[in-house]
C-alpha positions, 0 to 999 in steps of 0.5 A: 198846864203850860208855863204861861211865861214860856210861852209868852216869850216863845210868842214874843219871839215867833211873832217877831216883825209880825204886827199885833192889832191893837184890840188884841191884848198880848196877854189875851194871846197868849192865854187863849194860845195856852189853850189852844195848844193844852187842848191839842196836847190832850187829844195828842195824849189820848191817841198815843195811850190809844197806841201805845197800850194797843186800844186798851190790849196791852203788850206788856213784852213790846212794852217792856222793850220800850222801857229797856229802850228808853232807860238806856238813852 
């Protein structure tokens, strides 16, 4: 789901002056990094469709305002 070369430079960058071990292959990183994050990012997804959708009840006028709000922006 992540761009892996996005988020290789962004490890590169944010892991500056920090020493990577030398049996911690880079690309193992940022792999296991992608998924880390790819499985934070679900559980983010589910608990704003949770909300966003009222727990399944939908506020189809609230929603309608977010719509109208967000298309104007």
């Amino acid at each position: 789901m992540l761009d892996y070369e996005v988020v290789k430079e962004f490890l590169e960058e944010k892991l500056e002056g920090i020493e990577i071990p030398d049996d911690v292959v880079l690309k193992d990183l940022v792999e296991t990094f992608c998924r880390y994050v790819e499985d934070d990012y679900y559980e983010w997804l589910n608990d704003n469709f949770k909300s966003f959708f009222d727990h399944w009840k939908p506020n189809w006028n609230w929603i309608r305002d977010r719509i109208g709000y967000y298309s104007k922006s």
